[in-house]
C-alpha positions in Angstrom: 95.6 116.3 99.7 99.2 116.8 98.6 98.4 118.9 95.7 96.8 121.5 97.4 100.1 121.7 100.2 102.0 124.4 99.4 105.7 124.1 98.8 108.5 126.4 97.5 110.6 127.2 95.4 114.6 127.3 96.3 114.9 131.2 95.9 114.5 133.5 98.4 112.1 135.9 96.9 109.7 132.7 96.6 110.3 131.6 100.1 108.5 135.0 101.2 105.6 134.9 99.2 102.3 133.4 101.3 101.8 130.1 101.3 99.0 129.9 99.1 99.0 132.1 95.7 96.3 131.5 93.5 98.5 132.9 90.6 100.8 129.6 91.7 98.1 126.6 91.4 99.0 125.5 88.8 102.5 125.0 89.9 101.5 122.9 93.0 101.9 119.9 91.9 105.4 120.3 90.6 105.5 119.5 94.4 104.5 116.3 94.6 107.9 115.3 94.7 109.3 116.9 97.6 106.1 116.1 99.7 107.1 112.2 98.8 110.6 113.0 99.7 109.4 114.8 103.0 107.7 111.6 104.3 110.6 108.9 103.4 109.6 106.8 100.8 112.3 103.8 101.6 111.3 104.2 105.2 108.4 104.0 104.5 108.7 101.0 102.4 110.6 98.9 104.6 107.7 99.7 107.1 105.1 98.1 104.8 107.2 95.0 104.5 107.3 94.4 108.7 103.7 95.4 108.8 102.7 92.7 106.3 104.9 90.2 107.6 103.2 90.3 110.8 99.7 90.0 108.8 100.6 87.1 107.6 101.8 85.7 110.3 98.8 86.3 112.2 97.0 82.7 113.5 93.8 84.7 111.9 93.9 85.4 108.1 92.9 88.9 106.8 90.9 90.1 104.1 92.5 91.8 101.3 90.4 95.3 101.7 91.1 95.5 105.3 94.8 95.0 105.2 95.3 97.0 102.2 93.4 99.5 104.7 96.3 98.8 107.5 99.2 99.3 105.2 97.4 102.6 103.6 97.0 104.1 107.4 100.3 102.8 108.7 102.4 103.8 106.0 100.8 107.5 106.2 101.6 107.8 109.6 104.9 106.7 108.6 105.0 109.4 106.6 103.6 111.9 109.2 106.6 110.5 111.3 109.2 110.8 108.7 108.4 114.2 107.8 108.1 115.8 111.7 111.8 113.7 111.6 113.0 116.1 109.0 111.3 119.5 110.5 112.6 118.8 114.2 116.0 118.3 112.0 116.0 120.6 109.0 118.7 122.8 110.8 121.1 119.8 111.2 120.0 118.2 107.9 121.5 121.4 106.4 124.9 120.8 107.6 124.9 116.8 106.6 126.2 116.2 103.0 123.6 113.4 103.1 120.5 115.5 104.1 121.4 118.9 103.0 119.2 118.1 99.9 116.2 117.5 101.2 113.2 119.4 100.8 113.2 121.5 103.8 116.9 122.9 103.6 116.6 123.4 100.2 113.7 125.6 100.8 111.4 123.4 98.6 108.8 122.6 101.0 108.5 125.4 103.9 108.2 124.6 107.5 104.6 125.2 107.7 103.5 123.3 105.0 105.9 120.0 105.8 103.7 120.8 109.7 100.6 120.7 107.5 101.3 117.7 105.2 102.2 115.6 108.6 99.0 116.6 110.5 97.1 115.8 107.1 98.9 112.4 107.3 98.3 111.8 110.9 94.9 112.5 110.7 94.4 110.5 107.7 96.2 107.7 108.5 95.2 107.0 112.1 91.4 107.8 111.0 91.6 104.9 108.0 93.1 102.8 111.1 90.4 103.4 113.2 87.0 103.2 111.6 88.0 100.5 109.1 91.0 98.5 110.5 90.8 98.4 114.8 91.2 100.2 117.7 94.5 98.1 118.6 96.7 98.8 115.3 95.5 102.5 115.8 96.8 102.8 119.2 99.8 101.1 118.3 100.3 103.2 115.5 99.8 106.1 117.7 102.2 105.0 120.5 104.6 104.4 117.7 104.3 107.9 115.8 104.5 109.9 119.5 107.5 108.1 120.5 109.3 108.2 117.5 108.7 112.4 117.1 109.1 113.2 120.7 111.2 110.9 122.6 113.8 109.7 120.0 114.0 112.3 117.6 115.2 114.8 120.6 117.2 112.1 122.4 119.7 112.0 119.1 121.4 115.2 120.5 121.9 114.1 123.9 122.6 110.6 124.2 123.7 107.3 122.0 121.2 105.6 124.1 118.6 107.4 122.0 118.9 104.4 120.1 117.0 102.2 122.1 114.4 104.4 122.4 114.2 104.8 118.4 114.3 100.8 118.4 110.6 100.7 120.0 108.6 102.5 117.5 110.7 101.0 114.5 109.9 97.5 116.0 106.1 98.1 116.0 104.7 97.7 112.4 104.7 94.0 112.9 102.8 94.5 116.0 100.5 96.6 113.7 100.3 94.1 110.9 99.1 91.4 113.5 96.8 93.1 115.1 95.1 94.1 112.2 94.7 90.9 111.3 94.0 89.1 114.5 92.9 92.0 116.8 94.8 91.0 119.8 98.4 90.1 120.3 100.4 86.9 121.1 104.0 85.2 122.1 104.4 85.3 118.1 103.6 88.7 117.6 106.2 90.0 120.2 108.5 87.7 119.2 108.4 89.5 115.6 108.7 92.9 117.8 111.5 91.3 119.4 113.7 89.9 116.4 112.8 93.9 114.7 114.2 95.6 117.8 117.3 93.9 118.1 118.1 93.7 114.1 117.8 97.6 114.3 120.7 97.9 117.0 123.3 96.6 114.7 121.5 98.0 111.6 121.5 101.7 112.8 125.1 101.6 114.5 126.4 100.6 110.7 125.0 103.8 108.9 126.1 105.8 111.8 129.9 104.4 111.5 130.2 105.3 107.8 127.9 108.8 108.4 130.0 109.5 111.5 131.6 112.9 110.3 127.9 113.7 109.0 126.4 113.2 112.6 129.6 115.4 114.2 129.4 118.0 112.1 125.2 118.0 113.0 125.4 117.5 116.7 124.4 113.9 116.7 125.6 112.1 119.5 125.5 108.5 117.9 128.0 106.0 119.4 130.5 106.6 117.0 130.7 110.2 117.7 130.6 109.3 121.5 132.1 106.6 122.3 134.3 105.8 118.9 134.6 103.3 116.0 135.8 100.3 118.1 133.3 100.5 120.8 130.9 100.7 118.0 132.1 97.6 115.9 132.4 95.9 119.7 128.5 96.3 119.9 127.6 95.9 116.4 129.4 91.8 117.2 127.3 91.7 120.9 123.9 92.4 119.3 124.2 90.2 116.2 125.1 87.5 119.0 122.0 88.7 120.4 119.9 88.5 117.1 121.0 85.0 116.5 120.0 83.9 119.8 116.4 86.4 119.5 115.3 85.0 116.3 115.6 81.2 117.5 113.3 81.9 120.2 110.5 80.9 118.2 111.9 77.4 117.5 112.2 77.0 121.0 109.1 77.8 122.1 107.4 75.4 119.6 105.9 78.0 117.3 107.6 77.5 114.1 108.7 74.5 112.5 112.2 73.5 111.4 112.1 75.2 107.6 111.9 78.7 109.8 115.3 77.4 112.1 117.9 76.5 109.0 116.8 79.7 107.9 117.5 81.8 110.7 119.9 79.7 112.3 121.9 79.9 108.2 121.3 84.0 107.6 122.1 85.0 111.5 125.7 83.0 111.6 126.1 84.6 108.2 125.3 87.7 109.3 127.5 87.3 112.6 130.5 86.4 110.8 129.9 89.7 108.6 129.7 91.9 111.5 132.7 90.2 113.5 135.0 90.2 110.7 134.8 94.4 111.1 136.9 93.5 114.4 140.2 92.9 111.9 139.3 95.4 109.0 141.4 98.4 108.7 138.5 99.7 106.2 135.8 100.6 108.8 133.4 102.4 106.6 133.3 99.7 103.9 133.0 96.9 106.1 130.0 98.8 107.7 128.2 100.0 104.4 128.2 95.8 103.6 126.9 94.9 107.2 124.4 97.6 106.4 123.3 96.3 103.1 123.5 92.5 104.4 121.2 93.6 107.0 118.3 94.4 104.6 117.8 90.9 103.1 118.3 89.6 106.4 115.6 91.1 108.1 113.1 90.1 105.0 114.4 86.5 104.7 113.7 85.9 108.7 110.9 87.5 108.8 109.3 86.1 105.8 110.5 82.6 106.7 108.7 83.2 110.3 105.7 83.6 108.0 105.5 81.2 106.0 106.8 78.4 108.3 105.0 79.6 111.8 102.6 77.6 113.5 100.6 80.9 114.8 99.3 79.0 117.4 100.4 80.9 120.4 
């Protein structure tokens, strides 16, 4: 599939030739690369990881060929996501010191072909998802896809609150994960969904503290372009309360055991005390680049302990 997508080069006389040249095929897959790059590989991968955990956590086990199946579709629709991201953005990617090297302002994939490569992946992905995995994960991973491109992706010019609506399709791989596995849903499975929403608030408002000149410069209206740094760091402290208290709902509802509590209970007071400590710091962007990094192995630790620990028998 990818090999055949055209891409080009970073001059200008290259840019107008068509987007196929026989003369070029060989070239093609030189590519490969910056069609990789297009769909967000890191994204991508931290997608996977949510996705399996809710597999696992699933009261029903799965077999290996299906769920390798599930994480195949899902993360190409990721990908399809990620890349309609970048060519709704490539304008304001161009003015962002962090984005201005990616493939579509550098001119190394074209518009039409980073349209191409996401319909590919769309179609690709959903299809695996439907006529080997189930028609719930599919629709999920539909709902997810759609709202991410044309609900949130738009919203980030117009209002901070567009992270909220970014925080539902980046909490639904769980949701995928389970169903896939189980093929229906339960208390469990939108508990994950929960515990992924709210981790994402604090998460997000990190990178866009020490990426706040980036996001002015672009037209972002992110909350520390709107509202300022303090109001930021304010709710960065007010949703890690709120995660502490989110990923404890499963102990109370009786659907995980006491391993899964020291471990949320031990890696959300840690992570509370990060994240209000950035109340007293004079050094706002590194304080936020290590709530940002000390998110990561949070979110993999909780969830992961939910798995392994979880009754699944809600």
């Amino acid at each position: 599939m990818v090999p055949t997508s055209p891409f080009a080069s970073t001059s200008a006389a290259s840019r107008d030739l068509p987007l196929i040249e026989p003369a070029r095929v060989a070239e093609l897959p030189r590519g490969l690369p910056a069609f990789i790059e297009l769909g967000k590989p890191g994204v991508a991968g931290l997608v996977i990881v949510t996705s399996l955990c809710g597999a696992l956590t699933a009261s029903q086990p799965i077999g290996l060929g299906k769920l390798l199946l599930s994480l195949i579709g899902t993360c190409a629709v990721v990908a399809a996501a990620n890349g309609m991201n970048m060519w709704m953005e490539r304008d304001a990617d161009a003015l962002m010191r962090r984005t201005r090297n990616r493939p579509l302002p550098t001119g190394r994939v074209t518009p039409r072909a980073a349209l191409l490569f996401c319909a590919a992946c769309s179609v690709v992905g959903l299809s695996l998802l439907a006529f080997c995995v189930g028609a719930l994960p599919t629709a999920l991973t539909a709902a997810a896809l759609i709202s991410y491109v044309l609900a949130y992706t738009p919203l980030k010019r117009i209002t901070p609150l567009a992270l909220f609506v970014g925080a539902i399709p980046g909490a639904i791989p769980p949701l995928i994960g389970w169903a896939s596995a189980a093929g229906s849903l339960s208390t469990l499975a939108w508990l994950e969904f929960a515990v992924l929403f709210v981790w994402q608030l604090p998460h997000s408002l990190a990178i866009a503290i020490f990426r706040r000149d980036d996001y002015a410069r672009a037209g972002m209206r992110v909350l520390p372009v709107a509202r300022g740094v303090r109001r930021t760091k304010i709710e960065i402290v007010l949703y890690s309360w709120l995660l502490v208290a989110v990923s404890l709902l499963p102990v109370g509802l009786g659907l995980t055991g006491m391993g899964y509590a020291v471990v949320a209970i031990t890696c959300g007071l840690l992570f509370l005390a990060l994240a209000t400590a950035g109340l007293s710091v004079h050094d706002d962007e590194r304080w936020a680049r290590r709530v940002f990094f000390a998110s990561l192995p949070y979110l993999v630790i909780v969830l992961g302990a939910l798995a392994v620990f979880s009754s699944a028998g809600s």
